[in-house]
C-alpha angles and dihedrals in degrees: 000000000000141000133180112216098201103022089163086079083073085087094066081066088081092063092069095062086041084057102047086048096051084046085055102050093043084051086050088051098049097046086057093046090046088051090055086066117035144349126273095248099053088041084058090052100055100049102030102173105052117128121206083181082058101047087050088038082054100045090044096054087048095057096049086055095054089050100056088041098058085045083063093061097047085062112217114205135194131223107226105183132046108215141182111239125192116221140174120212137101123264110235129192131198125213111211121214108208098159111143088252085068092072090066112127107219089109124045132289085351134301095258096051079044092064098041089051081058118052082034074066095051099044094049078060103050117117118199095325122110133250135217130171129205116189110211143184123121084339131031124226140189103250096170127353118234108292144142083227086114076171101069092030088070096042085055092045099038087059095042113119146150095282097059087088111053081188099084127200120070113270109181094181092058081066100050097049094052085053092063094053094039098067120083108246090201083063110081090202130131115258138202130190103211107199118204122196157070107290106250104154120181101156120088102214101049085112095052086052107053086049087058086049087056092053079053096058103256129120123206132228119192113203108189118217116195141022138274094245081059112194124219132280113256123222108211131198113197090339096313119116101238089181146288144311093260114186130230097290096048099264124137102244115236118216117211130190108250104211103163090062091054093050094048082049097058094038096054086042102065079246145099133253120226123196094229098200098104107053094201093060098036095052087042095060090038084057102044089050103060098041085058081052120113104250117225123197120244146164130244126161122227139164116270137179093050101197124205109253099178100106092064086066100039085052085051091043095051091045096058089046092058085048090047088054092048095055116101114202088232139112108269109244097219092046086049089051099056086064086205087178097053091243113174 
């Protein structure tokens, strides 16, 4: 398992191809400098032992030098143990809502990159406790499994979007059903269902569902993305918006928060409901409430004893410069004497 300590060093990458460009050009500028003087042939006559492969040999080794040498300063470094950690914490899953009503624009950006805004904030504040992640609409789907890899958390999360469920509508108790069958039973931890969305409801039993949670042991938090007043939902082309989600009779459909829903949701569900409109409040209470939770010990492996490795490419790096110093841009002798090509 590998980190890198200073990753933003990998900026400095985008200075090699710079480098061989601007070798390439010079090259191009001397060749035509050379051609206002003389011929090729006689060029070729009086320095005979000029090498254009070695030039390129040269500039190449040095790049790859460079390169070995900028990956230094990043520091990768290696995991070289595999331990058991005990840990306390609760483990805690979101349900994300990407149905299409969630690109409506009536909050800003959009209610989906809203929520995502959202539960990033709250992960970033997480303690010791683990993370999972269901993506939801006619149809519910495993984002993340249950983890303490925040990292990783945030990349899933970060790429999450309205066309990872072909099935489309918003079906909350497809997500609540998913949540009873995503914790570990072996692992005696409390555990909360944290529904985000915007409260479009079309399925009758999602109360009975999330009754049935409770009996589980999870509780269930609503966080309500929208407003009452709703907006349309945009169809967009390349980024551009081309219209609206118009229904059967030619209307542009309006999308509304459903707020009642969610609080029955959470009621029914031994939990709260939290307007999530404004992120500071909403990642506040989310907060508040787990660090009143009762924590519960549990076990996760991770690497451990992360040892420095950049030595090994500044030795490299070093080691390609010398052989860069020691290239001569001319002709090899013993390659000149082998006449591979028969020359008189």
């Amino acid at each position: 398992m590998y980190q890198i300590e200073e990753p933003t060093y990998f900026y400095y990458l985008a200075i090699i191809p710079a480098i061989f460009v601007l070798f390439l050009l010079v090259l191009f500028w001397k060749k035509r400098i050379q051609k206002q003087f003389a011929e090729h042939k006689l060029i070729e006559k009086l320095i005979p032992e000029k090498s254009t492969f070695k030039s390129f040999l040269k500039i190449t080794v040095f790049c790859f030098a460079l390169f070995f040498l900028i990956i230094s300063l990043a520091n990768p470094k290696m995991g070289t143990k595999l331990e058991t950690v005990k840990r306390q914490g609760v483990d805690i899953v979101f349900a994300l809502d990407v149905s299409k009503s969630m690109i409506s624009e009536d909050i800003a950006p959009n209610r989906l990159e809203k929520a995502k805004q959202i539960i990033t904030r709250i992960v970033e504040n997480l303690g010791s406790d683990r993370v999972g992640i269901i993506i939801y609409a006619g149809n519910s789907y495993p984002l993340l499994p249950i983890t303490t890899d925040y990292a990783a958390a945030k990349m899933f999360l970060q790429n999450a979007n309205t066309d990872m469920v072909s099935n489309q509508g918003t079906a909350i108790n497809e997500a609540i059903e998913r949540a009873i069958t995503f914790y570990d039973d072996n692992e005696q931890t409390n555990r909360f269902l944290v529904i985000v969305s915007d409260g479009e409801d079309h399925e009758e039993n999602t109360l009975d569902l999330a009754k049935e949670a409770v009996e589980k042991g999870i509780k269930i938090f609503t966080v309500g993305i929208g407003t009452a007043k709703g907006g349309p939902i945009p169809l967009k082309e390349d980024g551009r918006v081309i219209g609206y989600k118009k229904d059967n009779r030619g209307m542009v459909v309006v999308t509304q928060m459903n707020e009642q829903i969610l609080r029955d949701i959470a009621d029914a569900g031994n939990g709260k409901y939290i307007n999530g409109n404004k992120t500071q409040e909403t990642i506040a209470s989310i907060k508040d409430i787990l660090q009143k939770a009762e924590k519960n010990e549990f076990e996760t492996k991770q690497f451990s004893d992360y040892e420095d490795q950049f030595q090994w490419f500044i030795g490299i790096g070093l080691l390609l410069l010398v052989i860069d110093l020691l290239l001569l841009e001319k002709k090899t002798k013993w390659v000149q004497k082998l006449n591979l090509f028969n020359e008189k």
